[in-house]
LUMTORLUM-972421 format. One record per residue: residue number from 1; x, z negated, y negated of N, C-alpha, C, O in turn. Coordinates in Angstrom, 1 decimal, padded with zeros to 4 digits. Last residue first. Layout:
% residues N
NUM:X:Z:Y:X:Z:Y:X:Z:Y:X:Z:Y
...
***
This chain:
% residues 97
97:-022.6:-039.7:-042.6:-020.9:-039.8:-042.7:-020.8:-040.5:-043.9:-019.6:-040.8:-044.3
96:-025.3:-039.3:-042.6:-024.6:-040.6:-041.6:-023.1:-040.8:-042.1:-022.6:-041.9:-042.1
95:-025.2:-037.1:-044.1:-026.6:-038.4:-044.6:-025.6:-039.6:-043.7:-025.3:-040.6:-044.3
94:-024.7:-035.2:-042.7:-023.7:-035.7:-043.8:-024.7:-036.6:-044.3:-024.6:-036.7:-045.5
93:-026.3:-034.8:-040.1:-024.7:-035.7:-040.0:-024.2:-035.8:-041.3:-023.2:-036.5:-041.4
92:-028.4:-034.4:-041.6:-028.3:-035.7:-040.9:-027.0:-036.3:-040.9:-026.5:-037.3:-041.3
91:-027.5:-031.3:-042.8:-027.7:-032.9:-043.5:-027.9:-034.1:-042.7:-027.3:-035.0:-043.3
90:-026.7:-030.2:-040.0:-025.8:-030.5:-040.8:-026.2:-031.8:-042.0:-025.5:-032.8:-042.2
89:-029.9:-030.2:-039.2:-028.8:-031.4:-038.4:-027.4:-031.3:-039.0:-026.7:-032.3:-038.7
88:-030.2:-028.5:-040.8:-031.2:-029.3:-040.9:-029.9:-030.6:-040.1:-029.3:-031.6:-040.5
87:-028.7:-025.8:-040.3:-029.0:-026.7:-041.7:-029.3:-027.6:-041.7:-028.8:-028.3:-042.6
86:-029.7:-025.8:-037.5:-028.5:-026.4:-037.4:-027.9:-026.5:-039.3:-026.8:-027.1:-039.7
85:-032.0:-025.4:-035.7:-032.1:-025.9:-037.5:-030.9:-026.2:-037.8:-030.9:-027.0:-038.7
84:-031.7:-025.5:-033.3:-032.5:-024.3:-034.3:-032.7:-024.7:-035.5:-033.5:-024.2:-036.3
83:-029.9:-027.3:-032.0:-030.2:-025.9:-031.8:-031.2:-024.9:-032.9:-031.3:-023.7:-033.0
82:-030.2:-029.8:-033.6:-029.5:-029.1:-033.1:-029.1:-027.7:-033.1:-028.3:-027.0:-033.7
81:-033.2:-029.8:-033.9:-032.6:-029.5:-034.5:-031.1:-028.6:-034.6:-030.8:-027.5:-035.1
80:-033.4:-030.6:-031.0:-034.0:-029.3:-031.8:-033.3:-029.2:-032.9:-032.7:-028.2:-032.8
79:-032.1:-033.1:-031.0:-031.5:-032.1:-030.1:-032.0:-030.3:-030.7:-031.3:-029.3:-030.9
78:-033.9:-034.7:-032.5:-032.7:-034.5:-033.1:-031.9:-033.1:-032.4:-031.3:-032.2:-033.0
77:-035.6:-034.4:-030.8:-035.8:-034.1:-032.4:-034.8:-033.9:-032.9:-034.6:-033.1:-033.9
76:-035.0:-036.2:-028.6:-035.5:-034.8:-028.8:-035.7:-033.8:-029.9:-035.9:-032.5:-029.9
75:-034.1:-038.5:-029.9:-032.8:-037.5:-028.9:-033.6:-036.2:-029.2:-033.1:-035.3:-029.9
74:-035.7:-039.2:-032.8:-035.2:-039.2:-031.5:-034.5:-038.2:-031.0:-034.2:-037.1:-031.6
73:-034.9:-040.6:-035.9:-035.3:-039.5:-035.3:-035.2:-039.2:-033.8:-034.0:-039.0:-033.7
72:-034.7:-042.3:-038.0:-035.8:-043.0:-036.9:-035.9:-041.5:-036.4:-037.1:-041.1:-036.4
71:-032.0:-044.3:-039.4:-032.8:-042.6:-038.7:-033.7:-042.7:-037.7:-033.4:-043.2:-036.7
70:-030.6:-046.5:-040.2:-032.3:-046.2:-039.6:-032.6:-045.3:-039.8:-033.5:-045.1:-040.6
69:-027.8:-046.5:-040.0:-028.2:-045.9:-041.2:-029.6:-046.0:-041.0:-030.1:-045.4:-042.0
68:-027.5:-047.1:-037.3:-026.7:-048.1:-037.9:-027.6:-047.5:-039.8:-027.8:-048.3:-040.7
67:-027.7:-044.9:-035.9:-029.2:-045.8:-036.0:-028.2:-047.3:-036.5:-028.4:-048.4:-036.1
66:-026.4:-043.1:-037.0:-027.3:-042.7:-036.9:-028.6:-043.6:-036.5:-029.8:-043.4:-036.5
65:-023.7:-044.4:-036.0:-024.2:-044.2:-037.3:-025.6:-043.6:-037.6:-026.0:-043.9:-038.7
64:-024.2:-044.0:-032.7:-024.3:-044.9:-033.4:-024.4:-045.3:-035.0:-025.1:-046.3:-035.4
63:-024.6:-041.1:-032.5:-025.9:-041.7:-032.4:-025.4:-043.3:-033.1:-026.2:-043.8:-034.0
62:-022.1:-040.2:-033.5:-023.3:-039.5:-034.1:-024.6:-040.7:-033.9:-025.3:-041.2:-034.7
61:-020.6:-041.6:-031.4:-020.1:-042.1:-032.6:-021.4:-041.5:-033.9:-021.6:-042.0:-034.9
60:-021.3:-040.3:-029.2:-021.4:-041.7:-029.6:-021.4:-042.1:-030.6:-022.2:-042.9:-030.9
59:-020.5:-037.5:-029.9:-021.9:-037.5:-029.4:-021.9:-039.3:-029.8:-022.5:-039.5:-030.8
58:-018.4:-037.0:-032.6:-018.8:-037.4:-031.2:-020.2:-037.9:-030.9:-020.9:-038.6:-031.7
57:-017.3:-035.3:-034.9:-018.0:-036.4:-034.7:-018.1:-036.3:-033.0:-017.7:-035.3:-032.5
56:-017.1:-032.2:-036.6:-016.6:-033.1:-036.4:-016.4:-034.6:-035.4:-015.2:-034.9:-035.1
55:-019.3:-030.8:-036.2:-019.3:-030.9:-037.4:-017.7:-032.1:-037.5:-017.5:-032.8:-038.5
54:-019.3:-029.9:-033.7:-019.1:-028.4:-034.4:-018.7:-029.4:-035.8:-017.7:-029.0:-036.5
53:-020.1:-031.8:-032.2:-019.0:-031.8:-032.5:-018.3:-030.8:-033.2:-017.1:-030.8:-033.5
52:-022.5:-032.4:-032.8:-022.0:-033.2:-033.3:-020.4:-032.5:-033.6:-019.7:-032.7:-034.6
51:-023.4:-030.3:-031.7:-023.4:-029.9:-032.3:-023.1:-030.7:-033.4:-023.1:-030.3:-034.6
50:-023.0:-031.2:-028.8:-022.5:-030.2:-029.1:-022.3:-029.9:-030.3:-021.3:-029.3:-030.6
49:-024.8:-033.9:-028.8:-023.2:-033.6:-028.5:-022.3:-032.3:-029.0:-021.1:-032.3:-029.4
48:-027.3:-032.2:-028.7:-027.1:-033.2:-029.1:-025.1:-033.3:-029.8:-024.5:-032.8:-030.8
47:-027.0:-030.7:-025.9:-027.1:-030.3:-027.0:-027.8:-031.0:-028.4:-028.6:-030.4:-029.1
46:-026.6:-033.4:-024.5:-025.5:-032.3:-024.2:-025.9:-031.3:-025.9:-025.1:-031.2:-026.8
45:-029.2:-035.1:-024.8:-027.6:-035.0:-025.1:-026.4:-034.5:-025.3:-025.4:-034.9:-026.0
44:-031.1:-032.9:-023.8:-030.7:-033.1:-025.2:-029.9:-033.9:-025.6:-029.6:-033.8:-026.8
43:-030.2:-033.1:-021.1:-030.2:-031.8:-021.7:-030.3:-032.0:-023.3:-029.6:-031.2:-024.1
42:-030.8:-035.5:-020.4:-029.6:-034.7:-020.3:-029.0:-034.0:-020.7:-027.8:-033.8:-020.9
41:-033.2:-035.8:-021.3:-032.1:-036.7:-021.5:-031.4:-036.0:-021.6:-031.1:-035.6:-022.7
40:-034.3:-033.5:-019.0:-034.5:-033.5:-020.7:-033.6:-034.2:-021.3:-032.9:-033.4:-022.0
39:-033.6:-035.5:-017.0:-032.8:-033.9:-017.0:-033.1:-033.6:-018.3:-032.1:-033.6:-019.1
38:-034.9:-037.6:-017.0:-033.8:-037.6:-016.7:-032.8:-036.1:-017.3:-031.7:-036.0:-017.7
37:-037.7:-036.0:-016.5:-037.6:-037.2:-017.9:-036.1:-037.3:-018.0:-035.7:-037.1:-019.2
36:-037.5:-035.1:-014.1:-037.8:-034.3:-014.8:-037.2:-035.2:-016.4:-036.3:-034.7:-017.1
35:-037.2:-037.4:-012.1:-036.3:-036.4:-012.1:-036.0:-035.7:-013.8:-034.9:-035.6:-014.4
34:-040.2:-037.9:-011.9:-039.0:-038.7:-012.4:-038.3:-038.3:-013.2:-038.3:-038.4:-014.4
33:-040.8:-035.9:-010.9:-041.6:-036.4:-012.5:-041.1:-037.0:-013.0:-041.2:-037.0:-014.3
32:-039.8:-036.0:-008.7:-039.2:-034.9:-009.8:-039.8:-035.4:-011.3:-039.4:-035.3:-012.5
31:-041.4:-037.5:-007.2:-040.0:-037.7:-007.4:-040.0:-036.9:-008.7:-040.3:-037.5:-009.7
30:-044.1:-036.4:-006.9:-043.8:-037.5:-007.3:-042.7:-037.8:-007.8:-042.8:-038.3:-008.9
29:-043.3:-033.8:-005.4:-043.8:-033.7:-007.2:-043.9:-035.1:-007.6:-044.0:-035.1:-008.9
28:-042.3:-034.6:-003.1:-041.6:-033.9:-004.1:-042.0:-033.6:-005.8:-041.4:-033.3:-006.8
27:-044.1:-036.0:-002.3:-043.5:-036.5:-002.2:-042.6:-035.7:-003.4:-042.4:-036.2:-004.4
26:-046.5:-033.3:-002.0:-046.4:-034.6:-002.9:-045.3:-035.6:-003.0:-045.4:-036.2:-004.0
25:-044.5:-031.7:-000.1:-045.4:-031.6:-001.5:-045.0:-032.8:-002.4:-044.1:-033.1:-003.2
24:-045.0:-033.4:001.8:-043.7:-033.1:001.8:-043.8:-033.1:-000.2:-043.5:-033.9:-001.1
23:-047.7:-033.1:002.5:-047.4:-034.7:002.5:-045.9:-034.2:002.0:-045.3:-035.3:001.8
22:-047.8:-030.6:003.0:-049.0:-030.7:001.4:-048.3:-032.0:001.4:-048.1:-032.3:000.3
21:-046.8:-029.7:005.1:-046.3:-029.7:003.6:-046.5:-029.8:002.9:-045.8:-029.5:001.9
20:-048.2:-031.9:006.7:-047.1:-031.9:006.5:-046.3:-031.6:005.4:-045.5:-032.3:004.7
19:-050.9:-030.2:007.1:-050.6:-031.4:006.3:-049.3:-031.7:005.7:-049.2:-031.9:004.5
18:-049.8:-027.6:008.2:-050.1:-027.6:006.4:-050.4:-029.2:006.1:-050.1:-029.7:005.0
17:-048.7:-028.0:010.3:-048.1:-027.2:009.7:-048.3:-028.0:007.7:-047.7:-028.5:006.7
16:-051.7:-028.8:011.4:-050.3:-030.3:011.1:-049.4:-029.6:010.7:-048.5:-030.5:010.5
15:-053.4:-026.8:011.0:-053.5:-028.2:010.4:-052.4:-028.7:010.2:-052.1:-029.1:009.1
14:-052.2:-023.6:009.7:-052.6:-024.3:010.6:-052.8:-025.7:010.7:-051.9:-026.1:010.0
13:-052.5:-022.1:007.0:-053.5:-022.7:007.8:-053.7:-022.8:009.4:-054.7:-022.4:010.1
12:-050.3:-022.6:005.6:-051.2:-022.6:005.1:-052.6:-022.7:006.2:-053.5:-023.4:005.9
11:-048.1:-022.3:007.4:-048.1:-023.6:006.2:-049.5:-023.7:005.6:-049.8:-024.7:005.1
10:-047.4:-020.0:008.3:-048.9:-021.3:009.1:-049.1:-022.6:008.5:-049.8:-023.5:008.8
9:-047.6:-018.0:005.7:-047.4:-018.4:006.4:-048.0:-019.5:007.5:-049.2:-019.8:007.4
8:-046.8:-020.1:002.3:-046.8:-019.0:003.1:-046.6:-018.7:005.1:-045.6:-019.1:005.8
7:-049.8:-021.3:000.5:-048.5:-021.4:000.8:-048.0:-020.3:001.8:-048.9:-019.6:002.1
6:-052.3:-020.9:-000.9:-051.2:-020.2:-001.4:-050.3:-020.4:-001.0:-049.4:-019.7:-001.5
5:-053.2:-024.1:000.0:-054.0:-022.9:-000.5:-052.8:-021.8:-001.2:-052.4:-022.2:-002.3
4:-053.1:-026.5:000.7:-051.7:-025.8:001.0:-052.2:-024.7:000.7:-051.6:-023.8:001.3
3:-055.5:-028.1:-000.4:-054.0:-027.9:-001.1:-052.7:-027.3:-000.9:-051.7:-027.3:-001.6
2:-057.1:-027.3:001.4:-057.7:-026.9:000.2:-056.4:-026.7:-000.8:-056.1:-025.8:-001.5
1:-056.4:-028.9:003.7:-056.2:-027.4:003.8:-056.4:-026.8:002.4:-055.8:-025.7:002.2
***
């Protein structure tokens, strides 16, 4: 009962209402943790990609020169850049080209 604390309704305190969604719950915040690692990927590929392509290049063809050269910078680092340093990820891609 201590974990469906805030939920709405008999979700919260009736017993097999609130076990149920506290057992649903967990199921769902297990999964997603997953989920969660997947969708970042995704998301700093895409903005990753994008800004390969402002300069010319392809999201593939950026990561491949890019660890054919040992840039030891990752998707996420690289992705920020991306987006908020876009000086900063213009020298990468002319360091790679």
């Amino acid at each position: 009962m201590k974990q469906a604390k805030g939920y709405f309704g008999r979700r919260k305190n009736v017993w097999t209402v609130a076990k149920n969604a506290v057992e649903k719950a967990m199921l769902y915040a297990y999964r997603d943790r997953k989920a969660k690692k997947r969708n970042f990927r995704a998301l700093w590929i895409t903005r990753i990609n994008a800004g390969a392509r402002m300069h010319g290049m392809s999201y593939s063809q950026f990561m491949g020169k890019v660890k054919a050269n040992g840039i030891e910078l990752n998707r996420k680092v690289l992705a920020d850049l991306a987006m908020n340093h876009p000086e900063a990820f213009k020298a990468v891609i002319d360091k790679v080209k």
